[in-house]
TIVO-2410 file (N, C-alpha, C; in nm, 3 decimals):
# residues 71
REC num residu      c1      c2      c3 atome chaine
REC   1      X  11.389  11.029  11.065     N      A
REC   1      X  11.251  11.053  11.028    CA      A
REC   1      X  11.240  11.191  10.965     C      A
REC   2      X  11.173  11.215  10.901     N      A
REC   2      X  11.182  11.306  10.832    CA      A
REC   2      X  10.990  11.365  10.832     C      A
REC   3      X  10.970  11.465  10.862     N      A
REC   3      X  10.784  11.499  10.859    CA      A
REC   3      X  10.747  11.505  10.723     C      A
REC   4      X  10.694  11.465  10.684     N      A
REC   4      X  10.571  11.510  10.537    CA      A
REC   4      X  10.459  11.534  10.548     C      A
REC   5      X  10.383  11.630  10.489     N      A
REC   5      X  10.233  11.614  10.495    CA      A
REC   5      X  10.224  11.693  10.301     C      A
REC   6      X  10.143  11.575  10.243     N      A
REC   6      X  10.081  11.592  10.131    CA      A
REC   6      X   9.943  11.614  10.134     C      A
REC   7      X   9.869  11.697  10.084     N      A
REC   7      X   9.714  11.693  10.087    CA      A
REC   7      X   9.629  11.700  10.183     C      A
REC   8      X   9.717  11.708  10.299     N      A
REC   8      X   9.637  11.707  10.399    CA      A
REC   8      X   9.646  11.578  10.496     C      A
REC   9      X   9.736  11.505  10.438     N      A
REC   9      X   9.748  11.406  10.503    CA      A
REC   9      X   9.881  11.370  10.520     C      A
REC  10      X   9.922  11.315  10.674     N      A
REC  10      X  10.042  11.368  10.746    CA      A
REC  10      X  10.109  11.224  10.717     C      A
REC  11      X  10.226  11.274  10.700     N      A
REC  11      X  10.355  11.131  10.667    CA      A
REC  11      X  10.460  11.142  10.716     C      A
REC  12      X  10.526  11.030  10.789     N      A
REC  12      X  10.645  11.037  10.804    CA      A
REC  12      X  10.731  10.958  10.739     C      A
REC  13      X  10.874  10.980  10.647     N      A
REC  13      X  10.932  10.917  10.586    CA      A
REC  13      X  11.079  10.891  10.673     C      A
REC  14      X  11.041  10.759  10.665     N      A
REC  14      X  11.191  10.671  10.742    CA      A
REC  14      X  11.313  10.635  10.664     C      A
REC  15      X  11.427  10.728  10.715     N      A
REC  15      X  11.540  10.639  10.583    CA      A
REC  15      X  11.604  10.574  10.633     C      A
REC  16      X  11.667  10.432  10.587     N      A
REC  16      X  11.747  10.372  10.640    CA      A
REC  16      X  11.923  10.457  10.629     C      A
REC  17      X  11.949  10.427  10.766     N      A
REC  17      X  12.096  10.503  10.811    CA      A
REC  17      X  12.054  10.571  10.882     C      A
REC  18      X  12.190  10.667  10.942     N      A
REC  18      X  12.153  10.716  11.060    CA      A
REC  18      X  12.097  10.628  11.176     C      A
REC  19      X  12.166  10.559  11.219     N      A
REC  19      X  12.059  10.480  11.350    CA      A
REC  19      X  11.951  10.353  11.281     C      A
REC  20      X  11.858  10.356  11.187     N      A
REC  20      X  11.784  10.288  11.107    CA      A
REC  20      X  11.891  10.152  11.033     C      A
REC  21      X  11.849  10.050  11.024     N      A
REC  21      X  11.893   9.906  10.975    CA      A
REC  21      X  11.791   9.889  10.888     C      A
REC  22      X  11.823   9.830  10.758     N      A
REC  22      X  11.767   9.742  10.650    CA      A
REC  22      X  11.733   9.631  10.748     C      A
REC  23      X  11.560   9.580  10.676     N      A
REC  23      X  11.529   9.466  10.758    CA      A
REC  23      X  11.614   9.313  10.690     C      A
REC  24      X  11.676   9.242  10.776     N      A
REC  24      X  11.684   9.127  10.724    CA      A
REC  24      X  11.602   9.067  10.617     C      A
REC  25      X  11.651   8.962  10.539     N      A
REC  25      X  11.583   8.914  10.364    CA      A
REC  25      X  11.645   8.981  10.230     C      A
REC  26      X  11.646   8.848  10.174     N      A
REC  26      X  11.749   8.890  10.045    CA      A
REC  26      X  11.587   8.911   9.933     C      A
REC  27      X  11.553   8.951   9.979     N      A
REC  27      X  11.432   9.014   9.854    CA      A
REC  27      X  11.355   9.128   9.938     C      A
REC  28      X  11.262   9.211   9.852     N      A
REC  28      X  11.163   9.285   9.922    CA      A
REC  28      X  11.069   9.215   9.993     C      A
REC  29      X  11.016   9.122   9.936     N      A
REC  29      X  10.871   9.011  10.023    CA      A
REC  29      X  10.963   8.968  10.144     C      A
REC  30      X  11.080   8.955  10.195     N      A
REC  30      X  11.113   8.899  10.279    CA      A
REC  30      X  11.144   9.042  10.428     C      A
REC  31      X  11.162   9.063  10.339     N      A
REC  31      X  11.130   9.225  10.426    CA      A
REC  31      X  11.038   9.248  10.492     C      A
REC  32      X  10.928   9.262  10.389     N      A
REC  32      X  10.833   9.316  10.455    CA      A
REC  32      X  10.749   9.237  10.538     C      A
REC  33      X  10.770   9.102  10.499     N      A
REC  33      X  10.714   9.007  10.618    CA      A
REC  33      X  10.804   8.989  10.736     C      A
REC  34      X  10.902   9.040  10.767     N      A
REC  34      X  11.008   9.050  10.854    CA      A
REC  34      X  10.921   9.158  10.957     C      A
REC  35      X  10.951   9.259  10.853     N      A
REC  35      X  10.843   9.359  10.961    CA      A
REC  35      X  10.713   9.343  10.997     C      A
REC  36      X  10.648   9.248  10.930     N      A
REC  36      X  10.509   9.238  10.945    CA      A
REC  36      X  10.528   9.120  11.103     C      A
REC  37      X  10.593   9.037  11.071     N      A
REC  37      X  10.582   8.958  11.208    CA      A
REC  37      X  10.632   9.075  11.374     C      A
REC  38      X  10.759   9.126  11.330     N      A
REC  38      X  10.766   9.189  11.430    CA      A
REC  38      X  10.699   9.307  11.430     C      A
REC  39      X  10.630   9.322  11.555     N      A
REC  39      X  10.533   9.443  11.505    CA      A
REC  39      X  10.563   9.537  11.613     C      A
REC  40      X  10.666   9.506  11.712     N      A
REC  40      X  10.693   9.645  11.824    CA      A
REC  40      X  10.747   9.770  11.751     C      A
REC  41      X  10.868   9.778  11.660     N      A
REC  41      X  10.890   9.885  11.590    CA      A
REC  41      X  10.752   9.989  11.494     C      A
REC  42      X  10.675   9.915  11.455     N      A
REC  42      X  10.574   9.964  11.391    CA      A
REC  42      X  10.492  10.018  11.495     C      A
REC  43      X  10.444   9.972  11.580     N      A
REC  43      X  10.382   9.951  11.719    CA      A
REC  43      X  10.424  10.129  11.780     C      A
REC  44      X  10.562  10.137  11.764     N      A
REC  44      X  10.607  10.242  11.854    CA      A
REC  44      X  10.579  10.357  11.764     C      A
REC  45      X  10.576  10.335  11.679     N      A
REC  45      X  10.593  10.471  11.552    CA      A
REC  45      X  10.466  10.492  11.522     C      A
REC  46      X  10.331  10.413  11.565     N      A
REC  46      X  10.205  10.444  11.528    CA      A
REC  46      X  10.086  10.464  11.616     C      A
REC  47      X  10.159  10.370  11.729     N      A
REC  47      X  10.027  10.399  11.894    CA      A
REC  47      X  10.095  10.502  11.953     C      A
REC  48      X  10.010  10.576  12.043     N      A
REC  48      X  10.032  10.633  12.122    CA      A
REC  48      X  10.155  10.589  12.206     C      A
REC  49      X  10.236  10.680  12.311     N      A
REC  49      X  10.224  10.866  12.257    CA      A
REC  49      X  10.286  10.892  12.149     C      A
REC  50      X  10.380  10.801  12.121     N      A
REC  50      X  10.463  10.866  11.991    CA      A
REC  50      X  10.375  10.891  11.883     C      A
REC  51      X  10.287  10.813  11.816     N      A
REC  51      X  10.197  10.790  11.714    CA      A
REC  51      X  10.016  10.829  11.735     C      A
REC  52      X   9.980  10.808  11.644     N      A
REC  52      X   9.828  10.783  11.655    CA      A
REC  52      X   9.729  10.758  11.520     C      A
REC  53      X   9.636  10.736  11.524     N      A
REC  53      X   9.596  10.678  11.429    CA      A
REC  53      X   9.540  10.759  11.326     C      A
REC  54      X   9.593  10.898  11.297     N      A
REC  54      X   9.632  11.014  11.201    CA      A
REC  54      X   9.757  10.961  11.147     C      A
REC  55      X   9.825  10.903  11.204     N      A
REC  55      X   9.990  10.913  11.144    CA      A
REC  55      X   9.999  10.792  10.994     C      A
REC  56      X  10.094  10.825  10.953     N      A
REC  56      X  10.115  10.714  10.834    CA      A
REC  56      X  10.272  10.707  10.846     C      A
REC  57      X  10.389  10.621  10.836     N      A
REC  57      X  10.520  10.586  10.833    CA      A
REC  57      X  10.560  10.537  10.719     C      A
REC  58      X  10.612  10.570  10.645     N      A
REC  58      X  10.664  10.505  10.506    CA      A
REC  58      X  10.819  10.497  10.589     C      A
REC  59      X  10.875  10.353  10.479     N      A
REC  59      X  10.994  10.335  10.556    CA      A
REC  59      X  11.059  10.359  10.431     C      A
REC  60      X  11.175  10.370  10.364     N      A
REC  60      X  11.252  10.389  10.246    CA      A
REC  60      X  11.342  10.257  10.282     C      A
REC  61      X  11.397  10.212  10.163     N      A
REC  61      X  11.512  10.090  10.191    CA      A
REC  61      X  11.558  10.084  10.055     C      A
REC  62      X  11.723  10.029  10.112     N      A
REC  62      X  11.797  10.034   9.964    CA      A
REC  62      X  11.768   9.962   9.854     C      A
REC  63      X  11.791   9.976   9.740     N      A
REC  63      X  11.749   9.845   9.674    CA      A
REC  63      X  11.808   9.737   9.712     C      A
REC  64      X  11.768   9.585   9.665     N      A
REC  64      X  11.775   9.472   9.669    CA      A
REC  64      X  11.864   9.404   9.523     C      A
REC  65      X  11.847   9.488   9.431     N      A
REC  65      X  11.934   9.431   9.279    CA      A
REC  65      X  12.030   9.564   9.260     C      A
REC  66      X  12.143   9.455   9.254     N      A
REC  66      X  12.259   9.610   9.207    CA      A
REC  66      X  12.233   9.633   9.102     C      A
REC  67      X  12.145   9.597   9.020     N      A
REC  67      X  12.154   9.686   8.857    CA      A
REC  67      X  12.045   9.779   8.882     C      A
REC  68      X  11.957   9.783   8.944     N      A
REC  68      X  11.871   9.900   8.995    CA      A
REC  68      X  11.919  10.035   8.994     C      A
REC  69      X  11.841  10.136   8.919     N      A
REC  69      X  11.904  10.257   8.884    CA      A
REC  69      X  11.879  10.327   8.995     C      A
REC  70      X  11.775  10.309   9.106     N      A
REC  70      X  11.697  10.394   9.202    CA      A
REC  70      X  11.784  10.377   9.285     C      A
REC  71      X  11.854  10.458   9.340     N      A
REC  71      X  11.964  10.478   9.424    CA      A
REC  71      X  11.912  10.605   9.570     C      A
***
């Protein structure tokens, strides 16, 4: 995890590695509905105590197409 705060408004940016796993799904939509069903990981990073409803979590993930320049 990494802290950010832009503008006044506080972020935390998640990279995958280190401890962190790419969610299962061979596309992005499959991802993110991966995480959307399971919702304890999100759950922990945004309710209390760890979290609260100031916080924001961006997660980072590798790309999905090897010709993708965004590395």
């Amino acid at each position: 995890m990494i802290a950010a705060h832009a503008e006044g408004q506080v972020g935390d940016v998640m990279v995958v590695g280190g401890g962190m796993w790419p969610a299962p799904g061979a596309t992005r939509w499959e991802q993110s509905r991966w995480m959307a069903r399971g919702q304890a990981p999100r759950n922990f990073l945004l309710d209390e105590p760890s979290g609260g409803v100031f916080r924001n979590v961006y997660r980072l993930v590798p790309p999905k197409d090897p010709s993708s320049t965004a590395r």
